[in-house]
N, CA, C and O atoms as a GROMACS GRO file, in nm:
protein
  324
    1UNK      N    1   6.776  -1.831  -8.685
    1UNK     CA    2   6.639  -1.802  -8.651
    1UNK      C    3   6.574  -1.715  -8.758
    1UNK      O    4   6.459  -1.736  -8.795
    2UNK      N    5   6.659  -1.603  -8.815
    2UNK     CA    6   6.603  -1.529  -8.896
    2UNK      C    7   6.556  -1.635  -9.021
    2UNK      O    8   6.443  -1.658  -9.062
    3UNK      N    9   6.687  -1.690  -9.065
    3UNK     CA   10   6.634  -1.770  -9.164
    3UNK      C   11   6.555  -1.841  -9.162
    3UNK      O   12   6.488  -1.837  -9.265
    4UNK      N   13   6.516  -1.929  -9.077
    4UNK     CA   14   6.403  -1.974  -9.017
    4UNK      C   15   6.236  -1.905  -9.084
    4UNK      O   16   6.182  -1.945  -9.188
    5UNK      N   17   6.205  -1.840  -9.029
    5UNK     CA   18   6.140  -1.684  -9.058
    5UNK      C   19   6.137  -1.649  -9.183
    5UNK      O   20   6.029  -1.634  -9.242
    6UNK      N   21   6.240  -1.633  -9.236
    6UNK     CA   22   6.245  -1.553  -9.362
    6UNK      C   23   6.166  -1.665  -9.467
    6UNK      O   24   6.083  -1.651  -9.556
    7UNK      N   25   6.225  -1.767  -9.415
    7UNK     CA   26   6.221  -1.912  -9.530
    7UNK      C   27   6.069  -1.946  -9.540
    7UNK      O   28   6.022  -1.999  -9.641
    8UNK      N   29   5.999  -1.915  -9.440
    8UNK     CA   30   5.876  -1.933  -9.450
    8UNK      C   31   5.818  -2.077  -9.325
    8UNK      O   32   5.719  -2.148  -9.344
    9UNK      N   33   5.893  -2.082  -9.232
    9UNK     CA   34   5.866  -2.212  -9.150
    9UNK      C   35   5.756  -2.100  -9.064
    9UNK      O   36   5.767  -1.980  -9.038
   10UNK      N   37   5.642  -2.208  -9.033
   10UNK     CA   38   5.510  -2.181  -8.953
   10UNK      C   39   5.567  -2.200  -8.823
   10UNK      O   40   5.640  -2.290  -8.783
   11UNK      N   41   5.518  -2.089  -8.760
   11UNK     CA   42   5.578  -2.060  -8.647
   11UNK      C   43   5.548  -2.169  -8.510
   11UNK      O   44   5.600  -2.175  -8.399
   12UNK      N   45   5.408  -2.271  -8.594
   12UNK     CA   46   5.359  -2.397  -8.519
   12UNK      C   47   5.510  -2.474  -8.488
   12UNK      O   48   5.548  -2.514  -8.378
   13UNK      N   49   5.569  -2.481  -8.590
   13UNK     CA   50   5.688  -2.540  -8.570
   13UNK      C   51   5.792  -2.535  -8.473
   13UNK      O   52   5.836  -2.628  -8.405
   14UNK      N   53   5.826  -2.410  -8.475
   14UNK     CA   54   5.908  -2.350  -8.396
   14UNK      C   55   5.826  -2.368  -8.264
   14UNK      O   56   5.896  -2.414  -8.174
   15UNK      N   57   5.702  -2.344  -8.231
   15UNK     CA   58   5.680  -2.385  -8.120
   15UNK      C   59   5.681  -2.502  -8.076
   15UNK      O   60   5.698  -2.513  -7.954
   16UNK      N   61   5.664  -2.621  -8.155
   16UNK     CA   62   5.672  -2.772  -8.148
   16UNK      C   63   5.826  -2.776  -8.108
   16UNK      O   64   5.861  -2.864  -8.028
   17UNK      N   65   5.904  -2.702  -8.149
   17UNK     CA   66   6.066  -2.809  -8.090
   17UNK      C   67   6.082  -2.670  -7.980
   17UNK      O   68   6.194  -2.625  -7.956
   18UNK      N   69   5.974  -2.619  -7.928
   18UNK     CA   70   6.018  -2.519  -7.830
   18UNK      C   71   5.924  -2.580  -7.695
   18UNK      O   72   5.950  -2.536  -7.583
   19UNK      N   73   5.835  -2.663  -7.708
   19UNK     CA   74   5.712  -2.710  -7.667
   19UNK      C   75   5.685  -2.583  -7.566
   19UNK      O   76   5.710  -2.578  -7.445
   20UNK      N   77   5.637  -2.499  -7.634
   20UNK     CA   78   5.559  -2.378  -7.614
   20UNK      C   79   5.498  -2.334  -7.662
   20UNK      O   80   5.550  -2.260  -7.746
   21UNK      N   81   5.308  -2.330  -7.661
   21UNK     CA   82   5.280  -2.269  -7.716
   21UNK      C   83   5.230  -2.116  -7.732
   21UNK      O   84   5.136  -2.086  -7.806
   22UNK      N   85   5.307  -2.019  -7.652
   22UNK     CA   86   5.386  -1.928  -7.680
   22UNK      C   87   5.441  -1.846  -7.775
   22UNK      O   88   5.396  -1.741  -7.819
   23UNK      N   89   5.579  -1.927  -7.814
   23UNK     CA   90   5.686  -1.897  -7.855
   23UNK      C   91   5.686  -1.831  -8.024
   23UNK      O   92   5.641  -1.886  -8.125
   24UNK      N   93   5.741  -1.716  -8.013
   24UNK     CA   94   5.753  -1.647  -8.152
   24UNK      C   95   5.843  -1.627  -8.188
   24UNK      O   96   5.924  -1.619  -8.096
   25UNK      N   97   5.890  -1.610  -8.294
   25UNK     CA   98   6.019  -1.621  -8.365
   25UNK      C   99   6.092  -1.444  -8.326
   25UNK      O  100   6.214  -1.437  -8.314
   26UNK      N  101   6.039  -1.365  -8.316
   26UNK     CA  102   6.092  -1.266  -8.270
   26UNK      C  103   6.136  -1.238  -8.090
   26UNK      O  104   6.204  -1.156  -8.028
   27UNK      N  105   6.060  -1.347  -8.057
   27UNK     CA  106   6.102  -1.365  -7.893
   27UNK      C  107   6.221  -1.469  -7.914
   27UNK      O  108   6.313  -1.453  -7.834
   28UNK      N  109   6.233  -1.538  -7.975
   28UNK     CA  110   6.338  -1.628  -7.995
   28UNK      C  111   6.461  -1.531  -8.063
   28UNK      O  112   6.567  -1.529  -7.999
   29UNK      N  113   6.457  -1.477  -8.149
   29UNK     CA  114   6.564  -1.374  -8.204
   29UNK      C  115   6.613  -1.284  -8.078
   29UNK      O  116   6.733  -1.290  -8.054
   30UNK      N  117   6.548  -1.219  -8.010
   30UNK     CA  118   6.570  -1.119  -7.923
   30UNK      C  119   6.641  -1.207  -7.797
   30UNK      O  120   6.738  -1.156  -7.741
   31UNK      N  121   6.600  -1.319  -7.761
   31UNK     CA  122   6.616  -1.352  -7.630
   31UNK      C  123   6.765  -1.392  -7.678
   31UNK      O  124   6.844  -1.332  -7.605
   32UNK      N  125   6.830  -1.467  -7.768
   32UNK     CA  126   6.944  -1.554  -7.836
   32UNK      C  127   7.026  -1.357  -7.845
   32UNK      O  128   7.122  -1.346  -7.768
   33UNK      N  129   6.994  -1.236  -7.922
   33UNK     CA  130   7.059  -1.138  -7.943
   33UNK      C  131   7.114  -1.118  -7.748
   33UNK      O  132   7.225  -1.130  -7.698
   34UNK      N  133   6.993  -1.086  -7.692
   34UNK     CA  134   6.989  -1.047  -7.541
   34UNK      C  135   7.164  -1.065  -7.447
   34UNK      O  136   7.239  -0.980  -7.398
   35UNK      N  137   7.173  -1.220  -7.457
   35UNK     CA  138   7.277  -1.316  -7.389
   35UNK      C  139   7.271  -1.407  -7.448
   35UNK      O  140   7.186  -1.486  -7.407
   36UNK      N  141   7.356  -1.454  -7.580
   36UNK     CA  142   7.403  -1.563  -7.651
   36UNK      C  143   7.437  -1.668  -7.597
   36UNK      O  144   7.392  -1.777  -7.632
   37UNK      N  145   7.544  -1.648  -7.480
   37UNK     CA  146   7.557  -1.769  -7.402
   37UNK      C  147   7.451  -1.851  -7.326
   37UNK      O  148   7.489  -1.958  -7.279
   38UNK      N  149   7.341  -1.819  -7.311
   38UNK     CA  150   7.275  -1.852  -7.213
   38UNK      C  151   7.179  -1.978  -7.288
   38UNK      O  152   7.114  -2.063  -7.226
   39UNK      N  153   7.193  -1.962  -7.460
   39UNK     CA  154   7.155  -2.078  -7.533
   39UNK      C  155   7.172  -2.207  -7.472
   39UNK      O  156   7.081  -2.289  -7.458
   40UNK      N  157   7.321  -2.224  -7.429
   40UNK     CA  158   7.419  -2.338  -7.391
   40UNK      C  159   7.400  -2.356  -7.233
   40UNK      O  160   7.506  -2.386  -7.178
   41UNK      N  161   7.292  -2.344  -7.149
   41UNK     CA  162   7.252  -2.333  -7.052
   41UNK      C  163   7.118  -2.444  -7.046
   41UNK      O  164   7.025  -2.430  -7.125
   42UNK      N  165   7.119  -2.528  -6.967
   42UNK     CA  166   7.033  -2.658  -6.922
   42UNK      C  167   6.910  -2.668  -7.049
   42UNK      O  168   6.946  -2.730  -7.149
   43UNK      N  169   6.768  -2.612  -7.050
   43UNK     CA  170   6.654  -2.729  -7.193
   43UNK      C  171   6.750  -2.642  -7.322
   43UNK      O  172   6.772  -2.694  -7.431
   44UNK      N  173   6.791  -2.528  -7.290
   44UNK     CA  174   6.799  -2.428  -7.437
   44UNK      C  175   6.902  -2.473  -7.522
   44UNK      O  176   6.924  -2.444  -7.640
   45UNK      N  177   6.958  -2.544  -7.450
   45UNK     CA  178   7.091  -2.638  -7.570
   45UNK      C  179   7.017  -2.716  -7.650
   45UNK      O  180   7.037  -2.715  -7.772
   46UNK      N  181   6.926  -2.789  -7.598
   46UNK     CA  182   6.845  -2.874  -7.658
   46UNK      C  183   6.776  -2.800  -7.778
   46UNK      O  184   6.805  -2.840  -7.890
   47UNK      N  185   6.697  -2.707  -7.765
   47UNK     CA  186   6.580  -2.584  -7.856
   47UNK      C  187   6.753  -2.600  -7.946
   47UNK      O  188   6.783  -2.689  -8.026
   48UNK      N  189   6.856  -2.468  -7.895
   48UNK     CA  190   6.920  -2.444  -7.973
   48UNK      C  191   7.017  -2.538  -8.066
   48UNK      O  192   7.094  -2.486  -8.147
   49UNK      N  193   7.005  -2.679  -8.049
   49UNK     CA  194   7.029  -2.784  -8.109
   49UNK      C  195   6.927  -2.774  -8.253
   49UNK      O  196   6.967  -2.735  -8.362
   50UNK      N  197   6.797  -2.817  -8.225
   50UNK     CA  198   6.703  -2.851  -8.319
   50UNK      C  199   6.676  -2.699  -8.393
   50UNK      O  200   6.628  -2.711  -8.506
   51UNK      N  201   6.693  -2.592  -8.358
   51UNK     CA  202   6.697  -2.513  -8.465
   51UNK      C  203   6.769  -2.513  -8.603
   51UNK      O  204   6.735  -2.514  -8.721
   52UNK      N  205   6.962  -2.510  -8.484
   52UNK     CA  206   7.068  -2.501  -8.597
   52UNK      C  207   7.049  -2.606  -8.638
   52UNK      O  208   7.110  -2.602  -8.745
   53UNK      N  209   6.982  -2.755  -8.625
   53UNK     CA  210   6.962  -2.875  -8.739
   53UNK      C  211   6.895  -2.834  -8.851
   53UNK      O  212   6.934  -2.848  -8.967
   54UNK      N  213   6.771  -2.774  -8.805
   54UNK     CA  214   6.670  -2.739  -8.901
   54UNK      C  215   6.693  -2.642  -8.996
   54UNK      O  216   6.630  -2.635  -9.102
   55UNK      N  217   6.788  -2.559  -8.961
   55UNK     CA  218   6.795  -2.467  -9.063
   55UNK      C  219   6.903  -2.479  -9.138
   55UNK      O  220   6.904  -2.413  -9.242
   56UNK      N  221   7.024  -2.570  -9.106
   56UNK     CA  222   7.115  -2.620  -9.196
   56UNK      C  223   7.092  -2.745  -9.297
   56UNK      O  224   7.136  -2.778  -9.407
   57UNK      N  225   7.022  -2.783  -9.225
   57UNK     CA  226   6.949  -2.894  -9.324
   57UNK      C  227   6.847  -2.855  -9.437
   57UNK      O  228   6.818  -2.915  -9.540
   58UNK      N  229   6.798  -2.722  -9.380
   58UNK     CA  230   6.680  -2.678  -9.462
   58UNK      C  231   6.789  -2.624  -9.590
   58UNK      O  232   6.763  -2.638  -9.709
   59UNK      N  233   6.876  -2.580  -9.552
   59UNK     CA  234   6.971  -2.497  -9.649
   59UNK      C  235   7.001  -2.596  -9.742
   59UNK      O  236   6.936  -2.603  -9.846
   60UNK      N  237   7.136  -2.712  -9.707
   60UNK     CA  238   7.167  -2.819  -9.735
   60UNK      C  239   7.079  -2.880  -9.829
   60UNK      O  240   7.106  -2.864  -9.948
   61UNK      N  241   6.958  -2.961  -9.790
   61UNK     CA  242   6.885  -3.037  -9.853
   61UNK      C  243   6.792  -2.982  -9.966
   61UNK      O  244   6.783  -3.025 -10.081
   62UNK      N  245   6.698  -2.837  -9.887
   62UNK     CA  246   6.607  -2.781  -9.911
   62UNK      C  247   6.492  -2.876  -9.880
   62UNK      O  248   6.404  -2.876  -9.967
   63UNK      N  249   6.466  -2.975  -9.754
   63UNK     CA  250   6.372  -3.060  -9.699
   63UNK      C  251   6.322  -2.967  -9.643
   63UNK      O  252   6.391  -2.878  -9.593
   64UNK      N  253   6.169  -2.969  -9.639
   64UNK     CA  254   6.034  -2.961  -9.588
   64UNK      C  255   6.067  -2.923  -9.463
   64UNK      O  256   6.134  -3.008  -9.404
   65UNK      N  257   6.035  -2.788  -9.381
   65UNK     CA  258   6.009  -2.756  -9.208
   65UNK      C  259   5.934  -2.871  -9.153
   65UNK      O  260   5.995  -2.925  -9.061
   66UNK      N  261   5.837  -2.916  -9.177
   66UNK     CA  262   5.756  -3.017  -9.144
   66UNK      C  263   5.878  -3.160  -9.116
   66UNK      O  264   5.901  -3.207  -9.005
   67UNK      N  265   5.916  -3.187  -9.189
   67UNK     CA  266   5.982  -3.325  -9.178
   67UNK      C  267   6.131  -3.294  -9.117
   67UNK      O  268   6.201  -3.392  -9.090
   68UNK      N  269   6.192  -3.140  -9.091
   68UNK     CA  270   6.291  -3.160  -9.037
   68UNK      C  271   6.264  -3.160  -8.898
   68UNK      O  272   6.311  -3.236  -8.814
   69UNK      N  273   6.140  -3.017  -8.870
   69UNK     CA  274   6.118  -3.084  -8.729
   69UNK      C  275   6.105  -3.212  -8.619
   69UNK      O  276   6.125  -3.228  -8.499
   70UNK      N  277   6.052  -3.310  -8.756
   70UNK     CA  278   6.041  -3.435  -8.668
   70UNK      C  279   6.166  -3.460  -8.610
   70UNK      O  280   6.205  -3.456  -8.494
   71UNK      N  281   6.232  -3.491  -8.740
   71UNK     CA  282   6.368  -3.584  -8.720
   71UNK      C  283   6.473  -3.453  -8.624
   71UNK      O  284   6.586  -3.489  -8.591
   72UNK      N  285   6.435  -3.340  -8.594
   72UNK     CA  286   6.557  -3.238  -8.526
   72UNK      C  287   6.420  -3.283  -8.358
   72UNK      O  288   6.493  -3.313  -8.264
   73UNK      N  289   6.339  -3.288  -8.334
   73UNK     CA  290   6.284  -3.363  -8.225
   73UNK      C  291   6.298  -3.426  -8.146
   73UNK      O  292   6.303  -3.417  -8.024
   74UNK      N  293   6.313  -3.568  -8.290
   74UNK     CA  294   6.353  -3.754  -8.232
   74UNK      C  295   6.513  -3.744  -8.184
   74UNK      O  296   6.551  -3.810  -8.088
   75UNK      N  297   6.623  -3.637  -8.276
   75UNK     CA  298   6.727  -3.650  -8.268
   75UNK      C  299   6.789  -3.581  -8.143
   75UNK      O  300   6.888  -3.621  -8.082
   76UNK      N  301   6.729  -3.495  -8.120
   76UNK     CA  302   6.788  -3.360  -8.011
   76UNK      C  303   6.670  -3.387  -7.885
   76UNK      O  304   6.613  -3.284  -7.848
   77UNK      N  305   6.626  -3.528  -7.810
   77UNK     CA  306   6.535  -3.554  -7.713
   77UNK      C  307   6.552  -3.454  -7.620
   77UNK      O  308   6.658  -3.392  -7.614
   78UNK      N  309   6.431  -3.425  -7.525
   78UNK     CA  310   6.548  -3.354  -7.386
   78UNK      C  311   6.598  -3.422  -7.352
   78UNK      O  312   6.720  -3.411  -7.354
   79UNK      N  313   6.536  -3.536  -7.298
   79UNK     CA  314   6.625  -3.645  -7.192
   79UNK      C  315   6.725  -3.655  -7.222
   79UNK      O  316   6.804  -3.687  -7.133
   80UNK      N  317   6.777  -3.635  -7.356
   80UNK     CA  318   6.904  -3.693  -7.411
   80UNK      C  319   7.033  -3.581  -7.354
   80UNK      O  320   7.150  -3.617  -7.369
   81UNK      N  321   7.000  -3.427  -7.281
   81UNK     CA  322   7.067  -3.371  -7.285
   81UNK      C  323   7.211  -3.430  -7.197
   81UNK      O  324   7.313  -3.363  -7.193
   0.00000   0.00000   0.00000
């Protein structure tokens, strides 16, 4: 998440694979520090899916926030949980 943040991803983003528009990257840091386990708990597997895509890929590739969100989206559906 930090990296996320640090790297420069618009926080539009992070709200797009959070579908909240809400959601801030420091509420996301704090809530994940809070109770770690609770990531792995019913939609947040999903969120916490398309993050760790996005930001290993961002590392990995160095592809665009914009275009990983899609594809960490299409790939990590809810329904699909």
């Amino acid at each position: 998440m930090k990296y996320l943040r640090d790297q420069g991803m618009d926080v539009a983003l992070l709200r797009k694979m959070h579908q909240s528009n809400t959601e801030t990257f420091g509420a996301a840091i704090s809530y994940r520090h809070g109770n770690p386990y609770r990531v792995f708990n019913g939609p947040n597997i999903t969120y916490h899916r398309r993050l760790l895509f996005v930001a290993a890929e961002h590392w990995r590739t160095g592809t665009g926030f914009q275009e990983l969100t899609e594809a960490a989206i299409e790939r990590f559906d809810v329904s699909a949980r």
